[in-house]
ROKOLKOL-942604 format. One record per atom (N, C-alpha, C, O): y negated, x, z negated; residue in three letters; residue number from 1. Coordinates in steps of 0.05 Angstrom, whole numbers. Each point is the difference from the previous one (the first is absolute). Layout:
N
[filum [Y; X; Z]; ALA; NUM] ...
This chain:
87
[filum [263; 366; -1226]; UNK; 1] [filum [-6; -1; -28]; UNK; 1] [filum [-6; -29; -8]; UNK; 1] [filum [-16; -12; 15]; UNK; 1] [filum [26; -1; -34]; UNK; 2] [filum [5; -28; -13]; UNK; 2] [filum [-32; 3; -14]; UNK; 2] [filum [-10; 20; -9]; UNK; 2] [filum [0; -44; 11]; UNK; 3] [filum [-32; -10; -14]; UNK; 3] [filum [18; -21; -9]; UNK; 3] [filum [21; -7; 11]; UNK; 3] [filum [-35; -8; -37]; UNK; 4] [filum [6; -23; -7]; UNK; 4] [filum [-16; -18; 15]; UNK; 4] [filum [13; -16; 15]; UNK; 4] [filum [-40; 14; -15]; UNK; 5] [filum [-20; -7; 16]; UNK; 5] [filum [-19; 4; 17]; UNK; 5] [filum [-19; 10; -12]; UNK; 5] [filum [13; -13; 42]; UNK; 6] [filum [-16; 14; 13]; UNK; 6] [filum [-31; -10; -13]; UNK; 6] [filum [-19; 15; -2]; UNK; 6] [filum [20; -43; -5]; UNK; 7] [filum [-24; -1; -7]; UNK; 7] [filum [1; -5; -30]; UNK; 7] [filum [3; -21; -13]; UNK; 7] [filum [-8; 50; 7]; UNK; 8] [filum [2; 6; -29]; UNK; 8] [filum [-26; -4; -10]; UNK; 8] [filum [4; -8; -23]; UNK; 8] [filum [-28; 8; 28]; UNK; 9] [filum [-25; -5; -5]; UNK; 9] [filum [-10; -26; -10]; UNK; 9] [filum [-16; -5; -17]; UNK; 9] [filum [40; -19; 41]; UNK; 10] [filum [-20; -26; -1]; UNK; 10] [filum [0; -6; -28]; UNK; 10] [filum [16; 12; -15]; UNK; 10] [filum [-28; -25; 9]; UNK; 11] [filum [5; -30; -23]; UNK; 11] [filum [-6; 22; -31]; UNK; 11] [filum [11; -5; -21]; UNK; 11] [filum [-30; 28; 26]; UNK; 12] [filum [7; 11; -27]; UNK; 12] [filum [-23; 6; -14]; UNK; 12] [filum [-13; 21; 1]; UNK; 12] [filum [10; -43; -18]; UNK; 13] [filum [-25; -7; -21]; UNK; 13] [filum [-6; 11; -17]; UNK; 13] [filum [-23; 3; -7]; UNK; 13] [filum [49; 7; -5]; UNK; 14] [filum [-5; 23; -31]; UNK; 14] [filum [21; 16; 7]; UNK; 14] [filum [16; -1; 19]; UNK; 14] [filum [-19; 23; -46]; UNK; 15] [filum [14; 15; 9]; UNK; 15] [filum [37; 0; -17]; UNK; 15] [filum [18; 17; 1]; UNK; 15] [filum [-22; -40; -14]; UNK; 16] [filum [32; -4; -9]; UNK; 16] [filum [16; -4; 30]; UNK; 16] [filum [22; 11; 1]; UNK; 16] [filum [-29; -25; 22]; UNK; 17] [filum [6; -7; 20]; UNK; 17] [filum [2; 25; 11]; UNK; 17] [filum [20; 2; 14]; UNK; 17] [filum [-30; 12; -15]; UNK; 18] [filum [-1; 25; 15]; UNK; 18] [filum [27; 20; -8]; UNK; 18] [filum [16; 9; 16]; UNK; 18] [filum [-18; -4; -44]; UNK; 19] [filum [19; 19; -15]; UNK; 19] [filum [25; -21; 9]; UNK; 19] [filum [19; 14; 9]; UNK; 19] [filum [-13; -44; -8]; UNK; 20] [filum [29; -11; 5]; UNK; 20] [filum [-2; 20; 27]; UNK; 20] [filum [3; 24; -5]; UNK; 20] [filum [-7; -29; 26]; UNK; 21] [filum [-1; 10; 29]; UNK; 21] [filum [9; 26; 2]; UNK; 21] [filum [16; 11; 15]; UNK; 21] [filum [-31; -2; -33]; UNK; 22] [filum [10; 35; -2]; UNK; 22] [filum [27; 4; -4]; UNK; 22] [filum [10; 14; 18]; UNK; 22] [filum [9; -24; -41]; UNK; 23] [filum [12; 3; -18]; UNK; 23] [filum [19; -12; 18]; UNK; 23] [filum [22; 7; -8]; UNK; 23] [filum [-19; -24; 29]; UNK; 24] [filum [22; -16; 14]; UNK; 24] [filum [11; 26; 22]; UNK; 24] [filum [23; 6; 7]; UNK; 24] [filum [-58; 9; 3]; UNK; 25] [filum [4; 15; 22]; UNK; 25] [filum [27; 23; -12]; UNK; 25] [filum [21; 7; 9]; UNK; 25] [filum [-35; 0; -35]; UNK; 26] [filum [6; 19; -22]; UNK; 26] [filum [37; -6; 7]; UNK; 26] [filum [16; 14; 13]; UNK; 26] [filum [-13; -27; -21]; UNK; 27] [filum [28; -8; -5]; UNK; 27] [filum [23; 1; 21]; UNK; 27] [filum [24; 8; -2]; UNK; 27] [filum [-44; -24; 30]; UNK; 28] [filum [7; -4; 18]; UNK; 28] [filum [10; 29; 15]; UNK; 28] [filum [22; 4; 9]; UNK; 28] [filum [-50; 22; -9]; UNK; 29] [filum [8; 20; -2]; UNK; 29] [filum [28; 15; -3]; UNK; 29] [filum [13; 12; 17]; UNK; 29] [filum [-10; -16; -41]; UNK; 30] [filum [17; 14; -19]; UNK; 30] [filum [24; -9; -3]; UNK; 30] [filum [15; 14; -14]; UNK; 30] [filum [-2; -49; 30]; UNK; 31] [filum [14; 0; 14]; UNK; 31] [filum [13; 0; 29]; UNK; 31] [filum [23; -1; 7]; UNK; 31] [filum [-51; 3; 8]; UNK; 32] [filum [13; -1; 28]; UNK; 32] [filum [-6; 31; 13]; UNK; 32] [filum [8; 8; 22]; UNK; 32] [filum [-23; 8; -40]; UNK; 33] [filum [-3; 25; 13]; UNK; 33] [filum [6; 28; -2]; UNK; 33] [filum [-3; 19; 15]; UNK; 33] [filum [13; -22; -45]; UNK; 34] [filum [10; 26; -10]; UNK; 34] [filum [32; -1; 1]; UNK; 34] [filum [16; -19; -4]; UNK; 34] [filum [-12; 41; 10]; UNK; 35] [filum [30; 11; 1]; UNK; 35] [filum [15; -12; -38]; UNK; 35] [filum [-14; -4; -20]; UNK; 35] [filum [43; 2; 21]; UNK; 36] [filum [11; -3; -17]; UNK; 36] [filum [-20; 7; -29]; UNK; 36] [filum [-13; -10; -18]; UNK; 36] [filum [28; 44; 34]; UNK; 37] [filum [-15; 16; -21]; UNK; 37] [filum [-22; 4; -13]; UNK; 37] [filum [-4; 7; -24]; UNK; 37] [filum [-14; -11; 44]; UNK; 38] [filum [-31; 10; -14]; UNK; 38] [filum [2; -32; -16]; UNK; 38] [filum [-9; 2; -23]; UNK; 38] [filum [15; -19; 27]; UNK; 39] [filum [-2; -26; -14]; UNK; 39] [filum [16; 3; -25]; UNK; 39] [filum [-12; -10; -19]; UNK; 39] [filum [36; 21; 13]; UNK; 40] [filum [11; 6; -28]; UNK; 40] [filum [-21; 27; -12]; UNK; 40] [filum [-9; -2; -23]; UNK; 40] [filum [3; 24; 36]; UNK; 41] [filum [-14; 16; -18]; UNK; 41] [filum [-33; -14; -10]; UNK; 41] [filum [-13; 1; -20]; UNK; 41] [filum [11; -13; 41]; UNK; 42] [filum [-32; -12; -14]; UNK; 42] [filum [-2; -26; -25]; UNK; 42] [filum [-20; -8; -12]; UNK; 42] [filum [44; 1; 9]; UNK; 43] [filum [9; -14; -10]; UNK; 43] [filum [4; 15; -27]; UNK; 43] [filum [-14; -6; -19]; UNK; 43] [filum [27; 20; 16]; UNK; 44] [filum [10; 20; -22]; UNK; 44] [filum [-32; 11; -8]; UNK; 44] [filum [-8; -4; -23]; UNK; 44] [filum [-6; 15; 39]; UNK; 45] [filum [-23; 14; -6]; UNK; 45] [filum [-25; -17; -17]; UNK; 45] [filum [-11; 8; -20]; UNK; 45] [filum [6; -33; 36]; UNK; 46] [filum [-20; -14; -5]; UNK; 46] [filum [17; -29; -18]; UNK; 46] [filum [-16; -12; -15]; UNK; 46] [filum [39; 3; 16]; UNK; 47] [filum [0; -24; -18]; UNK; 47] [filum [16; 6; -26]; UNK; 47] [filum [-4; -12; -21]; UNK; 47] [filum [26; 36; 24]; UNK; 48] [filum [7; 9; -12]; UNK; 48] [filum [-2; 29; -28]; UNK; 48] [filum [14; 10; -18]; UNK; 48] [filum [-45; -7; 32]; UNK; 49] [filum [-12; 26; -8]; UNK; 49] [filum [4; 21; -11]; UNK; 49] [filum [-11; 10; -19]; UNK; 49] [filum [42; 1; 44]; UNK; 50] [filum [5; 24; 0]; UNK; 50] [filum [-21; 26; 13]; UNK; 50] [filum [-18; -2; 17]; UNK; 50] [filum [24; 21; -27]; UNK; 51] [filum [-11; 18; 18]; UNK; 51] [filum [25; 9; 10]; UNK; 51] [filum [23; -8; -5]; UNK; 51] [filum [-39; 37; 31]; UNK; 52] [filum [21; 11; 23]; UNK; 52] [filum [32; 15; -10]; UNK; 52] [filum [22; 0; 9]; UNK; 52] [filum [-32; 8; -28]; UNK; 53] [filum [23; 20; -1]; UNK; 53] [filum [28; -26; -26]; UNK; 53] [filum [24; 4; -6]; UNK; 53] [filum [-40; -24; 0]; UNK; 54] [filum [21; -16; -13]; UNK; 54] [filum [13; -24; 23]; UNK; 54] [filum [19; -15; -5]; UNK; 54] [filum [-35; 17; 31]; UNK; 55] [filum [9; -17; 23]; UNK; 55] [filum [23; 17; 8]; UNK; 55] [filum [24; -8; -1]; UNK; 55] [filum [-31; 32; 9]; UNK; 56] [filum [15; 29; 11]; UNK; 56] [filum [26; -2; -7]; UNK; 56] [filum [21; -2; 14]; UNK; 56] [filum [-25; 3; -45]; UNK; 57] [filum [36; 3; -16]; UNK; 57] [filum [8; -27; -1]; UNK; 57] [filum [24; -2; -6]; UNK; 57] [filum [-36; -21; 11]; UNK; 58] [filum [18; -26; 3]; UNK; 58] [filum [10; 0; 25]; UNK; 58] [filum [21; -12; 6]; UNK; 58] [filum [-35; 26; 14]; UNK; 59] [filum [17; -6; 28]; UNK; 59] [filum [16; 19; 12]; UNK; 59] [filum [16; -1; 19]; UNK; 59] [filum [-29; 29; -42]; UNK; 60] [filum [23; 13; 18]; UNK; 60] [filum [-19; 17; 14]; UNK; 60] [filum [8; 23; -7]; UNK; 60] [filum [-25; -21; 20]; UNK; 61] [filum [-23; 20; 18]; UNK; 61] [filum [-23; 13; -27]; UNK; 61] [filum [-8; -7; -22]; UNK; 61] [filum [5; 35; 48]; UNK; 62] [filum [-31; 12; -12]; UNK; 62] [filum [-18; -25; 0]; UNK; 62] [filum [-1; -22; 11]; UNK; 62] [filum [-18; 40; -34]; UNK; 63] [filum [-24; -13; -7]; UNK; 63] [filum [-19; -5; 22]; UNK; 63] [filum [-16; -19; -1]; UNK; 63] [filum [20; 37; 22]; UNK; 64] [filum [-19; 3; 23]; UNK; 64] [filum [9; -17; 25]; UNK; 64] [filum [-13; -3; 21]; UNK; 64] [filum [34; -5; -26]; UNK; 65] [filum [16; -26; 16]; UNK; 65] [filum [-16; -21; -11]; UNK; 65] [filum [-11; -11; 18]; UNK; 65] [filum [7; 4; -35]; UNK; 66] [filum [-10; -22; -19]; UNK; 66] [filum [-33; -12; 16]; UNK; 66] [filum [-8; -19; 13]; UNK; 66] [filum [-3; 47; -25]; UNK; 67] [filum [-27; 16; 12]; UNK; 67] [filum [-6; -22; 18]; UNK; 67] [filum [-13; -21; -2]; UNK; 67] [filum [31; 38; 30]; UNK; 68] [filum [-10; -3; 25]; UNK; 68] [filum [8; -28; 6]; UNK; 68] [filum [-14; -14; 14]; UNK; 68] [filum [34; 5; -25]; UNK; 69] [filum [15; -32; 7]; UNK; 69] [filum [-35; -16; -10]; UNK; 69] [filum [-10; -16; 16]; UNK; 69] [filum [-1; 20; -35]; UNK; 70] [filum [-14; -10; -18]; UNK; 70] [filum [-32; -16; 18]; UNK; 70] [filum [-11; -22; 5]; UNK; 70] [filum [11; 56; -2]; UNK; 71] [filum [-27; 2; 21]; UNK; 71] [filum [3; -11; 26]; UNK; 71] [filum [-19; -8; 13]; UNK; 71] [filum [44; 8; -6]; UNK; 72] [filum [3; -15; 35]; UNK; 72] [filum [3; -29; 3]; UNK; 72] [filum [-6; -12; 21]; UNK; 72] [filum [16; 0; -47]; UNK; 73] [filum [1; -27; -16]; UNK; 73] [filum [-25; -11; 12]; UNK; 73] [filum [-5; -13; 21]; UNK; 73] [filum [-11; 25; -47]; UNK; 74] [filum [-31; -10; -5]; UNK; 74] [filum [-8; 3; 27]; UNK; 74] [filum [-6; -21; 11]; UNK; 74] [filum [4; 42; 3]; UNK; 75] [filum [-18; -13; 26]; UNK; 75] [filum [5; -10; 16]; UNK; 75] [filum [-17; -8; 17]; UNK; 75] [filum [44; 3; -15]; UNK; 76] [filum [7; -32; 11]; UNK; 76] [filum [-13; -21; -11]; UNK; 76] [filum [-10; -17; 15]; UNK; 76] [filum [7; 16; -35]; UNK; 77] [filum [-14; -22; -9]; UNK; 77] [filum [-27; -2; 0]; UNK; 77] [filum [-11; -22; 2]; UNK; 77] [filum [-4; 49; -3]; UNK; 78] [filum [-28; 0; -1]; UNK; 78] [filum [-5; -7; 38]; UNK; 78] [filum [-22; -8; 10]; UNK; 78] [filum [39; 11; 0]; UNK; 79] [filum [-8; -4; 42]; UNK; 79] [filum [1; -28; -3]; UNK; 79] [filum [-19; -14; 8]; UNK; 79] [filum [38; 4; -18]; UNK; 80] [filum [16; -35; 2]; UNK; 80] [filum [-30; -11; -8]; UNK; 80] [filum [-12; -15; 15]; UNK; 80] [filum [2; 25; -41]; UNK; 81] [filum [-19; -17; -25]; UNK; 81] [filum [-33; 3; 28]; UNK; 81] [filum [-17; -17; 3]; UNK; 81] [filum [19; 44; 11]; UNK; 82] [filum [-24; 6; 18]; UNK; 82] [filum [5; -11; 17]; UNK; 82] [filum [-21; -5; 13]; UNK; 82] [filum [43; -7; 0]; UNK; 83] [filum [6; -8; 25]; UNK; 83] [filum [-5; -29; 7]; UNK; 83] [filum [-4; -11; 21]; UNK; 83] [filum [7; -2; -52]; UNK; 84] [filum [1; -36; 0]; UNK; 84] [filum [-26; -2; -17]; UNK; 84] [filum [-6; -22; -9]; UNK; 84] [filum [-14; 45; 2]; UNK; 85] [filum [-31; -9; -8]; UNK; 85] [filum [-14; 1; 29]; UNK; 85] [filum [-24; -8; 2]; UNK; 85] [filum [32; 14; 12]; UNK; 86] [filum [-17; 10; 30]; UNK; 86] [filum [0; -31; 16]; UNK; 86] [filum [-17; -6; 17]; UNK; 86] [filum [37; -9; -25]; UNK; 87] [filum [16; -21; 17]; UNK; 87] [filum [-24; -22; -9]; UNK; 87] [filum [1; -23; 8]; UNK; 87] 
């Protein structure tokens, strides 16, 4: 699993410094660890602000495809975001 930084802690005085750090891991995430897919539906969901069943009929799949793509996304990202605060 990709960290941007192991020592994510040092040097961090306030917390604008803090949120950049997050937001790199954030990114970093969301391109080195999610499948194609969960990266176009989270994309549609959260920048685009579709909901499931208007993702569903753009791609072609049940709503519950969407769903589950959605949810397996995010906790990729929520392990990545737990994995490089621990570091």
């Amino acid at each position: 699993m990709a960290c941007y930084d192991p020592n994510w802690e040092e040097g961090y005085g306030d917390n604008h410094s803090r949120m950049l750090q997050v937001k790199r891991v954030l990114l970093q995430a969301i391109k080195e660890e999610l499948t194609p897919r969960q990266r176009q539906m989270l994309l549609l969901y959260y920048f685009e602000r579709k909901n499931t069943l208007q993702i569903a009929a753009e791609l072609g799949v049940h709503k519950s495809t969407v769903s589950r793509t959605l949810h397996r996304g995010m906790e990729k990202i929520e392990r990545m975001m737990k994995y490089c605060a621990l570091r």
